[in-house]
N, C-alpha and C positions, 0 to 999 in steps of 0.2 A: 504493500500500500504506500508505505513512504518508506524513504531510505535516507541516511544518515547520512555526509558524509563525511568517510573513513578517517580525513584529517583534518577534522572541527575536534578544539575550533581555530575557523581559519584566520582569523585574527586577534589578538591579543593586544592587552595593553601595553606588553613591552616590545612590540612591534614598532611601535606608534615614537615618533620623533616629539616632547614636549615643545608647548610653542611658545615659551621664553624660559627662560635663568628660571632659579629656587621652584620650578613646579614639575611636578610629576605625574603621569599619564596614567588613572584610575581604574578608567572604562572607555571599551573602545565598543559602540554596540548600536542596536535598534537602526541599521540603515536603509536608504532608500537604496531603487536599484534602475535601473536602467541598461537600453545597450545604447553606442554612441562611437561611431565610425570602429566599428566590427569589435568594439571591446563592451565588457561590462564594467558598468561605471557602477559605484557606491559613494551614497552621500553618509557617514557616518557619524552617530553622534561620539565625541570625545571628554570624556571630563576627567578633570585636571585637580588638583588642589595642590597645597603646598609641601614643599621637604621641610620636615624639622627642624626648626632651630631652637636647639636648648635653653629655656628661660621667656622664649617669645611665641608668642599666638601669631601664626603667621597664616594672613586673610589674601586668596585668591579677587580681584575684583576688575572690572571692565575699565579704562582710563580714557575718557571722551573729551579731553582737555584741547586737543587737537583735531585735525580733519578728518584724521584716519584713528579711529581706536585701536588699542593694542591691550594687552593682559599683563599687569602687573600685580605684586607683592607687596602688600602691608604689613612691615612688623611690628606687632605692640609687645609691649612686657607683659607677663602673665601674671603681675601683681597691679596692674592699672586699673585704677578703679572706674576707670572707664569702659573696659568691659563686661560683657554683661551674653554668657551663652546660655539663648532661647530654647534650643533641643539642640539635637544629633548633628543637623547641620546649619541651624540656625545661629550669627554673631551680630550683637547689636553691640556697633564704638560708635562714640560719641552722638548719641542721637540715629544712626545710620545703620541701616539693617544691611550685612553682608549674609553669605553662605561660604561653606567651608570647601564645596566645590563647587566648579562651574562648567558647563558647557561650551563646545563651540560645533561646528558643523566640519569638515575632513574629506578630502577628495582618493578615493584608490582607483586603482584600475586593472584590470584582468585580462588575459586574452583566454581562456581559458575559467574562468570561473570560480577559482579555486586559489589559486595564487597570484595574489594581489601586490601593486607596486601603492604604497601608500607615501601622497603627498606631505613633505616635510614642513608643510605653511596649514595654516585654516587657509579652508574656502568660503567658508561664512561666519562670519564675527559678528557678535552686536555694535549696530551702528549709535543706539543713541541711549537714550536715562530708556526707554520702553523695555528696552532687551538686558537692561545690567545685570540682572542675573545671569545669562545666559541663553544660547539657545540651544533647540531639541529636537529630536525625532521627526528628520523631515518623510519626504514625499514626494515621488517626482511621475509628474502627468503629460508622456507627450502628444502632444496635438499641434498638429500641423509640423512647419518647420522648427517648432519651440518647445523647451525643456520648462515645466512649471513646476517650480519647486516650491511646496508649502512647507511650514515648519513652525512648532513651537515659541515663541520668545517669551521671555521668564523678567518679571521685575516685581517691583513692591505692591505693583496695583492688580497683581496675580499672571495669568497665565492668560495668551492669547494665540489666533493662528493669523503667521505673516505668508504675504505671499509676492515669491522673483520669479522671472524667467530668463533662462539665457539661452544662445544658438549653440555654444561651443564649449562651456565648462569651463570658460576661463574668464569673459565677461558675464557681470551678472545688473541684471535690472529692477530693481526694490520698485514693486507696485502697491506694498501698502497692506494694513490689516484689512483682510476681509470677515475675519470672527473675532469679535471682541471679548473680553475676560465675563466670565470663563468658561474658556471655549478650547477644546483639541480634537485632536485624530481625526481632524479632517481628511476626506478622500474627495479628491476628484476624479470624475469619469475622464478616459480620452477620448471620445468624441460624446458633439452633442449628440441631445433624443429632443424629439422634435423642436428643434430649431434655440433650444434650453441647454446651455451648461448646468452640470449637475455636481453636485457635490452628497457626502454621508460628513454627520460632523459631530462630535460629543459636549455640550452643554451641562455646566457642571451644577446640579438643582439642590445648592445645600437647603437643608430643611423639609422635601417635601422628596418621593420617590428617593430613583437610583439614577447614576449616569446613564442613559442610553443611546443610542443611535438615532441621530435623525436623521430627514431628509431638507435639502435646500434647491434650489436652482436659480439662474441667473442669466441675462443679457451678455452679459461683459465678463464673466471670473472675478470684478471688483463687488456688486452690488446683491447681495443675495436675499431672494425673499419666497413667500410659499412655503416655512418654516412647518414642519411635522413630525411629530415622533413616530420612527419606522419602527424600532424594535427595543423590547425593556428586559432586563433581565430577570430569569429565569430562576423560580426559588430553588435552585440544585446546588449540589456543593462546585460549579463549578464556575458559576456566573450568578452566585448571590448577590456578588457586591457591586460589579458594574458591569459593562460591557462600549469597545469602540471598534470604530473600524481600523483595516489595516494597509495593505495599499491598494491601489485602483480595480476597482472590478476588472476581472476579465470575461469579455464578450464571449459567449457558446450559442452554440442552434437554442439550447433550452431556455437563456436567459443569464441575467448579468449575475457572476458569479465572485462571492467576497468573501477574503477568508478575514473572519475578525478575530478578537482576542474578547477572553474573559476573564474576569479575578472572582475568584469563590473561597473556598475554604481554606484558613491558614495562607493567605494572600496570592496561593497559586493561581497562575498563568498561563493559561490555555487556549488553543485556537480551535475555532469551530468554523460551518459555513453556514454561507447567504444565497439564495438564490433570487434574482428578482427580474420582474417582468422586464422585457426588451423594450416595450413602446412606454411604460408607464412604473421607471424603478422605487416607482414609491408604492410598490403593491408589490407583499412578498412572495412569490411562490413554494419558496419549502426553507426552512432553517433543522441545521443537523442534529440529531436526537441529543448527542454526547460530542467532545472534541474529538478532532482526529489525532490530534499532536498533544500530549501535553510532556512536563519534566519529566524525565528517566535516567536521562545519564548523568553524571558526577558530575561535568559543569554544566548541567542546566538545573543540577539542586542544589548547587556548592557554590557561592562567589560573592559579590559585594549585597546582594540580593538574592536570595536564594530561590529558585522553584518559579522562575521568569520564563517564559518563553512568549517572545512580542516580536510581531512581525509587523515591516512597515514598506518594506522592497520583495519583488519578485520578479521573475524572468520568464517570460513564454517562450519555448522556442518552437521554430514551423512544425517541429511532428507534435506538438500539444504536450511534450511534457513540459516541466514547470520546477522551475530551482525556487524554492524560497532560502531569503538570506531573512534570519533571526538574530535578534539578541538574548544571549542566555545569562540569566543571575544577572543582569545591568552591568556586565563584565566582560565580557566577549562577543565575536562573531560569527555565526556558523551557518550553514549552509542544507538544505533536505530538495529530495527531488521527490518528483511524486510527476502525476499526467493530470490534464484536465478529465479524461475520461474516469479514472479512480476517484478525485473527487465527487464526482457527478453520480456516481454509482452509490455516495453514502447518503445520499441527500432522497 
């Protein structure tokens, strides 16, 4: 049904070149996936925190004091009574809410799918005070001659979904949030349905329900409206507590096909499927009894987060099978192949 593969995972944090002085490369995981002149491309998330220095609280944080930001190190003494740690990875100094890691976005490349040349720079950084936390778990939609890359961005006023596109993976074009806090795991469709950009996207409902899946669509990929909840979680031990989408439907004779993810019991991590109508994706056809995928092996239950398994990239290739690229534990990278037609058979 699925198969592992042999040398996941195929990326690591110490793989990964850190992208300045005193910081060090956490997690390398949850990327997008694409292919892009005969390679496969990975948009990766990366987080970083700092190396130890004895005596000193030493705070990762965004530096926007110039045109171009960059990731610098704050060192405070550890008897300043200025600081003040909120949880795990919460630091509030002077007034100012820091984290103790942070994200950035990460370019690799493949010819082969498995072994990856990984870029020694970010390719996406927070531009401005919206993203100073960081950013996360992108997404990439292509349509037409253009790469749309959604993703994450992380600050004080919560969590939001940005959205770029570029032609080439090397210039990139900021168009702006199109989901305001708090809002993630958007998916866009690759092509329209009737005459409508579509999007699935998670709206975070504290107080009343669970996160679920909705539905949006759109004119332009900037304006989205038509807002409905498509699907809510499931009282199972597998998708109690929430449920998002993962990356871009893929198109079948049967209907638009999604593999999302669920958090259930003990905050496991599982992917399950979506099937939905071709002319009208806001109408589901079938969603799968139980996951197909969940944690088994020793790094997808062992690592910075244990018992993760989140999908946000995948690869179709012309004979219909299908590579997904996962994050396992919020700590590595790895890889399963599986066919459209094996999905379709469990649904």
């Amino acid at each position: 049904m699925l198969i592992r593969n042999p040398a996941n995972p195929i990326i690591t944090p110490q793989m990964v070149k850190p992208s300045a002085e005193g910081l060090k490369v956490v997690g390398t995981f949850n990327p997008a996936a694409t292919v892009y002149n005969n390679e496969v491309i990975l948009i990766m998330r990366v987080a970083e925190t700092c190396i130890k220095k004895p005596g000193f609280i030493s705070i990762p944080y965004f530096d926007f004091s110039t045109d171009k930001s960059f990731l610098s190190v704050l060192d405070v003494p550890e008897k300043d009574p200025d600081v003040k740690l909120k949880d795990t990875r919460g630091i509030l100094y002077k007034g100012r809410e820091y984290l103790s890691s942070v994200s950035h976005l990460r370019l690799a490349r493949s010819k082969d799918g498995v072994n990856f040349i990984i870029n020694e720079k970010p390719f996406i950084l927070p531009y401005d005070e919206t993203e100073s936390f960081g950013v996360e778990d992108a997404r990439i939609s292509h349509i037409g001659d253009d790469y749309f890359i959604n993703y994450t961005v992380v600050s004080s006023d919560g969590y939001a979904t940005f959205l770029s596109k570029t032609k080439d993976f090397k210039h990139i074009e900021r168009l702006g949030i199109i989901f305001p806090p708090l809002n993630k795991d958007v998916v866009i469709f690759e092509e329209k349905v009737n005459g409508k950009y579509i999007a699935l996207h998670r709206p975070d409902n504290h107080g009343f329900g669970l996160p679920s899946i909705w539905y949006a669509d759109s004119p332009d990929l900037t304006h989205w409206g038509n807002h409905k909840c498509l699907l809510r979680p499931r009282a199972n031990q597998w998708e109690m507590k929430k449920i998002g989408g993962g990356a871009p439907p893929i198109k079948t004779k049967q209907g638009w096909l999604e593999i999302f993810h669920g958090k259930g019991e003990n905050n496991m991590y599982s992917l399950n499927l979506l099937l939905l109508d071709l002319e009208d994706p806001s109408k589901i056809l079938a969603v799968g009894e139980k996951p197909f995928m969940f944690p088994e092996t020793k790094y997808e239950k062992e690592g910075f987060f244990g018992n993760v398994i989140f999908t946000n990239g995948h690869i179709v290739m012309p004979d219909g099978s299908i590579k997904i690229y996962y994050g396992s534990s919020d700590e590595h990278i790895c890889m399963a192949e599986t066919s459209i037609e094996k999905l379709l058979q469990l649904l």
